[in-house]
C-alpha positions in Angstrom: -36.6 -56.9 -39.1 -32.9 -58.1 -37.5 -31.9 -56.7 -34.6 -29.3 -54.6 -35.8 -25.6 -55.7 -35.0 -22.4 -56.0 -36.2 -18.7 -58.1 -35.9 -15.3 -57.2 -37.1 -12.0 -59.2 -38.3 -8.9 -58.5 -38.7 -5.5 -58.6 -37.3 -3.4 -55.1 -36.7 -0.8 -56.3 -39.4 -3.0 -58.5 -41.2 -4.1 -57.9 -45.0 -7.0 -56.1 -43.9 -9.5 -55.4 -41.3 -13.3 -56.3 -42.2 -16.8 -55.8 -40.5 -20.2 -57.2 -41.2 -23.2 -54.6 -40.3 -26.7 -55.8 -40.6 -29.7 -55.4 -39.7 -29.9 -51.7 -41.0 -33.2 -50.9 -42.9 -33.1 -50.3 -47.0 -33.3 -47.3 -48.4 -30.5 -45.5 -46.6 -28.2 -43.1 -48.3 -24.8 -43.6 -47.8 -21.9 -41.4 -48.3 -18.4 -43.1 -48.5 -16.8 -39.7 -48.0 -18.6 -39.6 -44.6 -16.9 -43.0 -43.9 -13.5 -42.4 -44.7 -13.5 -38.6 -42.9 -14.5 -40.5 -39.5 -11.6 -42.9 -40.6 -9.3 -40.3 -41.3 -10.6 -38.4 -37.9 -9.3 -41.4 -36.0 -5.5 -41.9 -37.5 -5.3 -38.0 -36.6 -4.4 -36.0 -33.4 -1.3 -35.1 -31.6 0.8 -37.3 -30.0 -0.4 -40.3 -32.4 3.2 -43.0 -33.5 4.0 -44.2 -36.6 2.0 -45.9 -37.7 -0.8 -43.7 -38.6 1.8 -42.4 -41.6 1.9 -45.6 -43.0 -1.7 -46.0 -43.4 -4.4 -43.8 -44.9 -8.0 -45.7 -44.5 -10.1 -45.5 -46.6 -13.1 -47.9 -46.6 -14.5 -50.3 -49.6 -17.8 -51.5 -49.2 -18.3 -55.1 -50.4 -22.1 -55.7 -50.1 -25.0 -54.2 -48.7 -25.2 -50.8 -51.1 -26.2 -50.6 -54.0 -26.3 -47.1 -56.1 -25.3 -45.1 -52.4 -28.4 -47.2 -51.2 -28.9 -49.8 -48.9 -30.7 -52.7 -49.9 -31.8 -54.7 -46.6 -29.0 -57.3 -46.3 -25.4 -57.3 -44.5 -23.5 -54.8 -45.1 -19.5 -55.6 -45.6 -17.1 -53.1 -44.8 -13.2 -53.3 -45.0 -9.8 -51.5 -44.9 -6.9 -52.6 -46.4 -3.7 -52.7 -44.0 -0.8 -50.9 -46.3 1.8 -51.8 -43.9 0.9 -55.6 -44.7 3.5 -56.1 -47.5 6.1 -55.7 -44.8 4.7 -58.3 -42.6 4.2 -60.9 -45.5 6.2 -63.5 -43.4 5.4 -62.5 -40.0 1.7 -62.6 -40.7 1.3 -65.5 -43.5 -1.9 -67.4 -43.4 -0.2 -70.8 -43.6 3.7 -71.9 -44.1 6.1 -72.4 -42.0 6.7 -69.3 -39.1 9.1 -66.6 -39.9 10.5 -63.6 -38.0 11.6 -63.8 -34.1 8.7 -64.5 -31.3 7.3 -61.8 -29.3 7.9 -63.3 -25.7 8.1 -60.3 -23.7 4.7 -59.5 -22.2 3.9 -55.5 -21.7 1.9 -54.7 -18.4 -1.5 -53.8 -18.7 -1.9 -55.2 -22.2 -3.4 -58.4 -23.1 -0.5 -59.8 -23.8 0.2 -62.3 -20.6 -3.3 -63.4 -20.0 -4.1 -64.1 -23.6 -1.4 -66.4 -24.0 -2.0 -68.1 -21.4 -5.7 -68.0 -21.9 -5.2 -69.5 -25.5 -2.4 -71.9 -25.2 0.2 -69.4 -26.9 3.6 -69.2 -27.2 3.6 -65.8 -29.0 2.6 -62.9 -28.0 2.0 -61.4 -31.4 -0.7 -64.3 -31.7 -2.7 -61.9 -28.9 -0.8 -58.7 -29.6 -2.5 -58.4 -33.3 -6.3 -58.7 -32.3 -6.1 -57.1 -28.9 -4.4 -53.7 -30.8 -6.6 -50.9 -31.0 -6.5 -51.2 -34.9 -9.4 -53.1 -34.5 -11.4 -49.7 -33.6 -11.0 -48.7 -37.2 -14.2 -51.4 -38.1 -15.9 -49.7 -35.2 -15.6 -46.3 -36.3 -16.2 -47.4 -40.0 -19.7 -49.2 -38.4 -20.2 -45.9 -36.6 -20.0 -43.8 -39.6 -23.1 -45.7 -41.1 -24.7 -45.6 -37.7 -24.0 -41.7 -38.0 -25.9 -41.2 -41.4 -29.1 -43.6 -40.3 -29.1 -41.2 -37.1 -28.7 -38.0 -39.4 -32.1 -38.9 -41.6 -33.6 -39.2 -38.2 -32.6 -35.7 -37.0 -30.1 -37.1 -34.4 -26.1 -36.4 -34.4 -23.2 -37.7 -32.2 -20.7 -35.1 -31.7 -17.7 -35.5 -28.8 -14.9 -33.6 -27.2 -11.4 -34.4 -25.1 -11.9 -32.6 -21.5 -8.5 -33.9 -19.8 -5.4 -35.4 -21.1 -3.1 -36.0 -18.3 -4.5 -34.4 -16.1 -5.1 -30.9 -18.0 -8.5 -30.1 -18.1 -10.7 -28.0 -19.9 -12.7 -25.3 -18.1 -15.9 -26.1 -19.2 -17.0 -21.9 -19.0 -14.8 -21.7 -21.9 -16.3 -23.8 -24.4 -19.6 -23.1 -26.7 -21.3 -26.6 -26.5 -23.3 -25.7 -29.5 -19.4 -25.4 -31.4 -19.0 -29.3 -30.4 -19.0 -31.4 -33.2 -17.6 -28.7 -35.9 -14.1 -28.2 -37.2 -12.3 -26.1 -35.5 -8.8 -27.0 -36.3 -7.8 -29.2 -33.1 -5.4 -31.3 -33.0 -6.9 -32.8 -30.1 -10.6 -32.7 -30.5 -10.3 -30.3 -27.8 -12.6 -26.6 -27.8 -10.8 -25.2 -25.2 -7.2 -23.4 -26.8 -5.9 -23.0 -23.6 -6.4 -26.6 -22.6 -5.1 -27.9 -25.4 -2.1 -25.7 -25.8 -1.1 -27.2 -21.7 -2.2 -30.7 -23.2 0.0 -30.3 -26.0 2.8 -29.6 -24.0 2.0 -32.3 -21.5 2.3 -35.0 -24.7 5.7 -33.6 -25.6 7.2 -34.1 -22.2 5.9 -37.4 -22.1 7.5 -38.6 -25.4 10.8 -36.8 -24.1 10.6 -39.4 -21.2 9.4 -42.3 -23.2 6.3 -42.3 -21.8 2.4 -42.5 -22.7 -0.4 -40.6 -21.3 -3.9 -40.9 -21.0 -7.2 -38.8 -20.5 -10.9 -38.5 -21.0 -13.6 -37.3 -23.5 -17.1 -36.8 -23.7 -19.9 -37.7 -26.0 -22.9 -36.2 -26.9 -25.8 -37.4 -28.5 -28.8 -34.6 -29.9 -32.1 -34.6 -30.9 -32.9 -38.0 -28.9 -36.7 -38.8 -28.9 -38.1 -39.3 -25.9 -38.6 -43.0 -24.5 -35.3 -45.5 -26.0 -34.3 -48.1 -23.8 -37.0 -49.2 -21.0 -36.7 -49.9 -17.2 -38.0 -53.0 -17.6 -35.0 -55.6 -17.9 -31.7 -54.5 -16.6 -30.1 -55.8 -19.7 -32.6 -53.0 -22.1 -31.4 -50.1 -20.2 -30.2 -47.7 -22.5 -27.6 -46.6 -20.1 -26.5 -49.9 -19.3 -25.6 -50.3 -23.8 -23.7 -47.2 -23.8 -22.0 -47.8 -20.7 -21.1 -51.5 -21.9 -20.3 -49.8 -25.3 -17.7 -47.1 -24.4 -15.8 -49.9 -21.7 -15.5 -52.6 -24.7 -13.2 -49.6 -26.2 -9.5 -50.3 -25.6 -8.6 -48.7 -22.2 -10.9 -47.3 -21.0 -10.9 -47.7 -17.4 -14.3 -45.6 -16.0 -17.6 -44.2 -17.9 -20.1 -42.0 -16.2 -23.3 -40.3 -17.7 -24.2 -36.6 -16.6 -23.0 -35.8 -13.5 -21.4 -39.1 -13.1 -19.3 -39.5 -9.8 -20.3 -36.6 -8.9 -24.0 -37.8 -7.7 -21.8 -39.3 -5.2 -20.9 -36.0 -3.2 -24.0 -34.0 -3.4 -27.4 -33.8 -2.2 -30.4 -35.1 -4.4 -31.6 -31.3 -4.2 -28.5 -30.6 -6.3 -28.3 -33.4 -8.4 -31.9 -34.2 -9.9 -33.1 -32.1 -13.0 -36.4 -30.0 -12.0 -38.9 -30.6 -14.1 -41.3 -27.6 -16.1 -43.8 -26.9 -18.5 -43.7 -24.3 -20.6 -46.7 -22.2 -21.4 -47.9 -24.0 -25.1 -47.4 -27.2 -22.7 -44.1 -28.5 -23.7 -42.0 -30.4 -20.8 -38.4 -29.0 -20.4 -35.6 -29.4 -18.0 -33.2 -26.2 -16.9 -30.2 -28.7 -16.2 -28.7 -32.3 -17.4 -27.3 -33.6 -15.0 -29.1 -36.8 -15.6 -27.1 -36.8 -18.9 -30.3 -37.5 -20.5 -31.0 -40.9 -19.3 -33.6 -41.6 -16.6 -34.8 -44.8 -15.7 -32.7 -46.8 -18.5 -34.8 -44.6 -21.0 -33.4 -41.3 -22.7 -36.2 -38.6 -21.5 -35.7 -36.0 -24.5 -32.3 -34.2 -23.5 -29.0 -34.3 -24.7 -27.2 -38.0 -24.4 -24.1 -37.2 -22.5 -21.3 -40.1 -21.8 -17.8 -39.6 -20.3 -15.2 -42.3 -20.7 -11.5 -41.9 -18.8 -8.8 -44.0 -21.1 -5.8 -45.1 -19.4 -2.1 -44.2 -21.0 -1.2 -46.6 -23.7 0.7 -49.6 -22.1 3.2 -49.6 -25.2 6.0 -47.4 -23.6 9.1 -46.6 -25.5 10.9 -46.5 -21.6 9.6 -50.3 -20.9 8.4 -51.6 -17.4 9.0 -54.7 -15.8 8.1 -58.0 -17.0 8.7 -61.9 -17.2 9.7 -63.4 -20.4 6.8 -66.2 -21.2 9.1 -68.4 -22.3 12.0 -68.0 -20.4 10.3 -67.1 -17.2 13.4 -64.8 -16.6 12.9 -60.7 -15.7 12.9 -58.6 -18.7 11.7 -55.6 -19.9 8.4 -55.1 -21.9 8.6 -55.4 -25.7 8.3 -52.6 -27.6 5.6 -52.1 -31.0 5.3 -48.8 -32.4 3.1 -47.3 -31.0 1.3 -43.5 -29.8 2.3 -41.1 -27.1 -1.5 -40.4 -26.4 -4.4 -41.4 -28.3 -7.4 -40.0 -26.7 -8.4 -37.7 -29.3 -8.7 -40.9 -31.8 -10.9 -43.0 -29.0 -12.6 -40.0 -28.6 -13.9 -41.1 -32.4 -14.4 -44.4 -31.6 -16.1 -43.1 -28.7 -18.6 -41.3 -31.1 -19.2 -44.5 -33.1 -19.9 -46.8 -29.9 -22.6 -44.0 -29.2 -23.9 -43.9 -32.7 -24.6 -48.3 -32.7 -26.2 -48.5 -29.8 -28.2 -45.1 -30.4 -29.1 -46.5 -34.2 -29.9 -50.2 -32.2 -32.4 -48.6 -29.9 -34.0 -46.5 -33.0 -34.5 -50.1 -34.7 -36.0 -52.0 -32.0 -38.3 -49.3 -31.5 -39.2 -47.8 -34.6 -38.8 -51.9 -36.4 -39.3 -51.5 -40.2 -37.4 -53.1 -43.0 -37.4 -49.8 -44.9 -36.2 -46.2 -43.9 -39.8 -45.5 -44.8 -40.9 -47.0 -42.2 -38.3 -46.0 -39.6 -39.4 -42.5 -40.5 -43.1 -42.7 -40.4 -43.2 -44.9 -36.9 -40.7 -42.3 -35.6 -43.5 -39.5 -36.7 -46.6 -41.4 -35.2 -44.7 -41.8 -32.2 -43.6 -38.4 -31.4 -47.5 -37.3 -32.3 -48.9 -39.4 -29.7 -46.0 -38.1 -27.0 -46.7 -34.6 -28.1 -50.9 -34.9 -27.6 -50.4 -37.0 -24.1 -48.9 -33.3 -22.9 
């Protein structure tokens, strides 16, 4: 079998955005509506720009399933950009260019060092693949990953615990409600929190401003023993670590306690371990987030990731224009006030590849049959060495 893996196209204001999945065993059953309500999960939330009225994505497979099935090879997924046929011009394949040069580069984007990186004189040329529109192959990837996972008893679920600097008070909030519908604008299970949040993102669209946060992702029903210790580049923490800092700002990731190993005492940090009387291992706390070693050990996956505010502010900073070289001020492209919420999803389907990757390389099989009856053997022969 492939090691699973995938790549995505696309530019934000391109004809469409496009991603190839393979490596996924056959015999999978795939629901498209799963797909597009993970699609439709990430154009949601409060504080999100214009944008996301334009579009609706909805997701076309072009290879890879046949009859809700998959068949073995690479699966081709892609989402038409509606707001295309007003860029016809500004975004033609070949002809001769149209439409006025983007020249003023925003701080803390990509714009300045990708032009200068590529040989540019554009800043749309980087602009347009650097946008976080490129997360909606990720999430669509994700949503796959999500129903390989399901048939294997695991689920990704996540939550926003700070926007701006509102938290959530963690006593508040059943973790066994994460991951349902609870009618949040915000992905957030605290009201409270999310009432001072919402509040927060109105003040800082009044001032022209963007804001940032962090959310939290959580992976259940993990069998013991994915990832290994042995090679620094197999650690499973290590993937989802790498996985949630490829997302568009995000600035810090942590796992269980995170930063917080930092300030206390190993006494108060490292998960006691005990046996239960019909000789099954448990752990009272997490705050190993379910990773020990580079290997999940049985518990609840649990992964943090702080996103900066969106560097597209409607109030611009200072900047240099690249081709004058003179002071201006930042260009402006329609954009969001705060999107955590919606990288909170692509959060989810970060999780859900790597998760789905590790299942593959250790359960192998070109067929979900397979997958399932190595997954059994394996969790036997764990169960009879306690």
């Amino acid at each position: 079998m492939s090691e699973l893996r995938f790549l995505t196209a696309g530019e934000s204001h391109g004809p469409c955005l496009t991603a190839l999945l393979e490596g996924l065993p056959a015999g999978l059953r795939l629901h498209k509506e799963n797909i597009d309500r993970d699609l439709a999960r990430r154009q949601q939330g409060y504080g999100r720009g214009g944008r996301m009225k334009i579009e609706t994505d909805k997701v076309e497979v072009l290879s890879g399933v046949r009859f809700n099935e998959t068949i073995g090879g690479p699966i081709t997924l892609q989402v038409v950009n509606k707001d295309f046929a007003n860029w016809l011009g500004r975004m033609a394949a070949f002809g001769e260019p149209e439409g006025e040069k983007v020249t003023a580069a925003r701080p803390g984007h990509a714009d300045l060092t990708g032009v200068k990186k590529y040989d540019r004189h554009d800043v749309r040329d980087i602009l347009e693949r650097s946008s976080a529109r490129e997360t909606t192959m990720r999430v669509a990837v994700g949503a796959v990953c999500k129903e390989f996972l399901r048939e294997l008893g695991i689920t990704v679920v996540s939550q926003v615990v700070n926007i701006g600097g509102v938290q959530v008070d963690s006593a508040k909030i059943d973790r066994t409600q994460i991951g349902q519908d609870i009618g949040s604008e915000l992905n957030c299970y605290d009201r409270e929190a999310e009432k001072a949040m919402k509040a927060k993102i109105d003040q800082a669209k009044k001032d022209g401003d963007t804001l940032g946060g962090t959310f939290e992702v959580i992976v259940r029903g993990v069998p013991v023993g994915l990832g290994t210790h042995i090679q620094w580049d197999r650690r499973l923490d290590a993937r989802l670590a790498a996985a949630m800092m490829s997302i568009q700002a995000i600035k810090g990731v942590e796992i269980g306690a995170g930063f917080a190993c930092a300030d206390l005492p190993g006494s108060q940090i490292h998960d006691e371990i005990f046996r239960h009387a019909d000789g099954e291992i448990y752990r009272q706390t997490n705050r190993a987030g379910g990773l020990e070693g580079g290997m999940s050990n049985g518990e609840e996956i649990v992964v943090r990731a702080a996103m900066k505010p969106i560097p597209t502010l409607m109030t611009p900073l200072n900047s240099i224009d690249i081709e004058t070289k003179e002071a201006v001020l930042a260009c402006k492209e329609r954009s969001d006030t705060c999107a955590v919420s919606a990288a909170s999803v692509v959060g989810e389907s970060m999780a859900a590849f790597v998760m789905a990757q590790a299942i593959c390389e250790k359960f192998g099989g070109d067929a979900m049959t397979d997958v399932k009856k190595a997954l059994a053997a394996y969790n036997e022969r764990i169960g009879k060495a306690w």
